[in-house]
Residue frames relative to the residue before (quaternion, step in Angstrom):
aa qw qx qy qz dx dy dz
X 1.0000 0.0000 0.0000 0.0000 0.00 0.00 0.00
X 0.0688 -0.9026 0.4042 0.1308 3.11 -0.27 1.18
X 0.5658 0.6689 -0.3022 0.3756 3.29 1.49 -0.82
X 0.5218 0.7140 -0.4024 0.2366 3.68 0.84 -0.37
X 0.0002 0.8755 -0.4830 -0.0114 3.44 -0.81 0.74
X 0.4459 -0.7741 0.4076 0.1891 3.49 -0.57 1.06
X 0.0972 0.8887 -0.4432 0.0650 3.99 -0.24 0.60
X 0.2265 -0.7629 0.4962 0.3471 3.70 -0.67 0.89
X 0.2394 -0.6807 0.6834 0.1111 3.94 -0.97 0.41
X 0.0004 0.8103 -0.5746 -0.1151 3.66 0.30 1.10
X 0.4758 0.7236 -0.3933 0.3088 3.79 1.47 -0.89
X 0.7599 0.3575 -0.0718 0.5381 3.62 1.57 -1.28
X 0.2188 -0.8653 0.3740 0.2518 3.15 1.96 -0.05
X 0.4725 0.3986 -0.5473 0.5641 3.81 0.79 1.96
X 0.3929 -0.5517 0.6987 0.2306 2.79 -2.07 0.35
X 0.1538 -0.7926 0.5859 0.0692 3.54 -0.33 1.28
X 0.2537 -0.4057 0.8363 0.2676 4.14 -1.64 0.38
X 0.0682 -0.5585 0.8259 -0.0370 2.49 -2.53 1.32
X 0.2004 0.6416 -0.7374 -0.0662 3.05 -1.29 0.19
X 0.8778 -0.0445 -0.2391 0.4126 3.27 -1.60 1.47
X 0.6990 -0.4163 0.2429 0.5283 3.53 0.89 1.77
X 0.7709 0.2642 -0.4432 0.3735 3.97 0.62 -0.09
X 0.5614 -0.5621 0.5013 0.3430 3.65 -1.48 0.39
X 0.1178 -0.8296 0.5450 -0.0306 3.35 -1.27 1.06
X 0.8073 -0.1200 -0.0767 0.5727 2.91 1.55 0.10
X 0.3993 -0.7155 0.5681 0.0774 3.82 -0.67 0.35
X 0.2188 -0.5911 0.7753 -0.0399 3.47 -1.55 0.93
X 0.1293 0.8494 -0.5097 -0.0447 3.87 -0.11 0.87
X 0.0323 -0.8996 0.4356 0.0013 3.62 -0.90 0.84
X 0.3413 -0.7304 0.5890 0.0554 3.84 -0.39 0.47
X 0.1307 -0.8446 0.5183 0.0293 3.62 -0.05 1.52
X 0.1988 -0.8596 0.4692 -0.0376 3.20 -0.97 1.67
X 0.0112 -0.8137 0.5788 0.0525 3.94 -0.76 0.82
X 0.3086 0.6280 -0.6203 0.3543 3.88 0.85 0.87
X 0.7762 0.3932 -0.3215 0.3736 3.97 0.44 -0.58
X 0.8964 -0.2031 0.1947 0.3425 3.31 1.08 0.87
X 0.7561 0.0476 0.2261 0.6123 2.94 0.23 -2.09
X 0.5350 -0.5632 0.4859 0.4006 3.65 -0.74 0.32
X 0.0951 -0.7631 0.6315 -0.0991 3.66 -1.41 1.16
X 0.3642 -0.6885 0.5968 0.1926 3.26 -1.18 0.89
X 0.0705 -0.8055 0.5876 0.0313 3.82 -0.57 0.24
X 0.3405 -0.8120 0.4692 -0.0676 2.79 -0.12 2.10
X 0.0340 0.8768 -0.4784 0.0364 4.28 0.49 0.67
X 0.8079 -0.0655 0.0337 0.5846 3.63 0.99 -0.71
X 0.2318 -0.6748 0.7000 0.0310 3.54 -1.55 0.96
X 0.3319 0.7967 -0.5050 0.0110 3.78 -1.24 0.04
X 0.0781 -0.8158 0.5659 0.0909 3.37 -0.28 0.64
X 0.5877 -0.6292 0.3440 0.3746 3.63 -0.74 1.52
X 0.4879 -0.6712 0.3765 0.4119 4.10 -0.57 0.52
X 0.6532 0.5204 -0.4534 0.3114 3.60 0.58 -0.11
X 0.6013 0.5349 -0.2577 0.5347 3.63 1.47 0.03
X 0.4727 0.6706 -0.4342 0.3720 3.81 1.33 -0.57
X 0.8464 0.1333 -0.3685 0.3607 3.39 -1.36 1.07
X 0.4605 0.5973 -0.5167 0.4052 3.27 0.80 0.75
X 0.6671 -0.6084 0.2319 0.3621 3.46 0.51 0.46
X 0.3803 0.8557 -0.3399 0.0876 3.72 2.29 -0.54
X 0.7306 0.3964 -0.2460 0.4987 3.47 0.98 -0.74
X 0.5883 0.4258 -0.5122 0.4585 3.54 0.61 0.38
X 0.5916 0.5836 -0.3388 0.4410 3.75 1.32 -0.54
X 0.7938 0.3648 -0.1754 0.4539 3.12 1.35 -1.17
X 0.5552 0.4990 -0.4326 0.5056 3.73 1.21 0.38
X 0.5905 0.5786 -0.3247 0.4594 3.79 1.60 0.05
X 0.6007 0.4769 -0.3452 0.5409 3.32 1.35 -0.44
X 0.6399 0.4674 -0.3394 0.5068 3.64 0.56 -1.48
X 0.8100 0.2607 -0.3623 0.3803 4.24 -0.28 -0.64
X 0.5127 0.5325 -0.4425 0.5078 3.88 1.04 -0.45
X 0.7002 0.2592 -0.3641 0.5567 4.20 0.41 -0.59
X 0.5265 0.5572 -0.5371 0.3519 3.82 0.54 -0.34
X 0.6661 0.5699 -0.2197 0.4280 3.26 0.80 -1.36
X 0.5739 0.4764 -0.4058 0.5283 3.73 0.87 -1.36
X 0.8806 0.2385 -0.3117 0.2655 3.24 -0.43 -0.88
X 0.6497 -0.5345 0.2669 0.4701 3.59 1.03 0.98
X 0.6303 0.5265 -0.4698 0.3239 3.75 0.53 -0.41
X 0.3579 -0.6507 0.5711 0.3497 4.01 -1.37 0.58
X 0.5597 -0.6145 0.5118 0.2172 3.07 -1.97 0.05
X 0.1903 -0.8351 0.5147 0.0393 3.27 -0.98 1.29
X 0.1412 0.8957 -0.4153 0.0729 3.40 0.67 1.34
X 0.3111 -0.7969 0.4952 -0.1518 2.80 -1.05 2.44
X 0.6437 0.4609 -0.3146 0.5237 3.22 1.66 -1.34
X 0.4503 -0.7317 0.4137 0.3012 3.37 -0.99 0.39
X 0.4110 0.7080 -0.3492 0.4559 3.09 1.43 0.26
X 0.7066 0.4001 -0.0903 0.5766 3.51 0.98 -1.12
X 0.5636 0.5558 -0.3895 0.4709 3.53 0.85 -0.70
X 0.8744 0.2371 -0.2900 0.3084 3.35 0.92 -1.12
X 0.1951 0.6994 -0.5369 0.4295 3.37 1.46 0.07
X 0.7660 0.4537 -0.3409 0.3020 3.38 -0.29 -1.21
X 0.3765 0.8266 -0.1972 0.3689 3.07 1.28 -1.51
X 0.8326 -0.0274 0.0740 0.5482 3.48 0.14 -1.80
X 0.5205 0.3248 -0.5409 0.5753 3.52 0.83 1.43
X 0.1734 -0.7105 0.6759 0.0908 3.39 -0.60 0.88
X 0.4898 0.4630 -0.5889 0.4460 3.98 0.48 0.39
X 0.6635 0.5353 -0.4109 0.3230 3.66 0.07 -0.46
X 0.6350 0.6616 -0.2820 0.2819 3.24 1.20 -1.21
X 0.4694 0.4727 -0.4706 0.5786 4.37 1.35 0.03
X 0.8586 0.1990 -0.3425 0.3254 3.33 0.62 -0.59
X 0.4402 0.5928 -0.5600 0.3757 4.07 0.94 0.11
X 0.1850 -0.6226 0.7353 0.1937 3.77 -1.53 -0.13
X 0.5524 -0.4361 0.6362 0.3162 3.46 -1.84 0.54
X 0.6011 -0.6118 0.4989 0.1247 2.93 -1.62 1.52
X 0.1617 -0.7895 0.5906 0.0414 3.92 -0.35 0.46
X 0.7195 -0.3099 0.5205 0.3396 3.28 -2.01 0.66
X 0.7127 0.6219 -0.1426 0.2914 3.55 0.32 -1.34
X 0.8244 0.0763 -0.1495 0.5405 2.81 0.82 -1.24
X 0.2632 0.5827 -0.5632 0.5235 3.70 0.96 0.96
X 0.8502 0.2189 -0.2849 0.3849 3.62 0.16 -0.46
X 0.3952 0.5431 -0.4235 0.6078 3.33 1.32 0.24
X 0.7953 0.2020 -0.2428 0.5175 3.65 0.03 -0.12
X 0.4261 0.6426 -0.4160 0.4821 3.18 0.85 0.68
X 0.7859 0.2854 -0.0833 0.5421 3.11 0.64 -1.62
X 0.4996 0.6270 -0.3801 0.4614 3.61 0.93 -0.39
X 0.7491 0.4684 -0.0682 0.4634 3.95 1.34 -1.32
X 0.6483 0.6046 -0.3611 0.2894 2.93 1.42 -0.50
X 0.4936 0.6229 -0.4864 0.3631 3.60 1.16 -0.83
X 0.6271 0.6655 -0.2678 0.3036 3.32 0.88 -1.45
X 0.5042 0.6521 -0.3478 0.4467 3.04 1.20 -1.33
X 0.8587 0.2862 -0.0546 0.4217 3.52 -0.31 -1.74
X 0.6236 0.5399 -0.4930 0.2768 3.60 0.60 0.60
């Protein structure tokens, strides 16, 4: 697949895969500043199923933590998708943090409007 392009959407705060101008899948995150330093909370990943095993969400969890990182902020990996990425890159790991109480409830309340619309 060649047409596929990676992009950050901070307005929607993900890093979405396109291919042919539509979105196929999504890195979602919820920027956090209770731990100090500024953090990216990473909560959901998905790539639409007709595109799965092509390799898109490892391509697209490489863009989303390499610019997390540029832009100084750490990684707050909730989705399990991203948690495990990290996992088997050990470069990321200076820049990921242990999940907290804290920020579970920050992304709680941040989700909830969502919840009830």
């Amino acid at each position: 697949m060649n047409d596929v392009t990676i992009r950050h959407n901070p307005e929607r705060q993900r890093f979405e895969v396109l291919t042919g101008g539509n979105v196929i899948g999504k890195a979602v995150y919820k920027e956090y500043d209770g731990g100090g330093s500024p953090q990216r909370i990473f909560y959901h990943t998905v790539i639409n199923e007709e595109y799965g095993g092509q390799g898109l969400a490892g391509k697209l969890a490489k863009v989303a933590l390499n610019e997390t990182i540029d832009e100084g902020r750490a990684i707050v990996p909730v989705c399990p998708f991203i948690k495990k990425y990290v996992r088997k890159h050990p470069d990321y790991a200076a820049a990921a943090v242990a999940i907290t109480p804290a920020h579970l409830e920050f992304l709680n309340t941040a989700l909830a409007p969502r919840a009830r619309a």
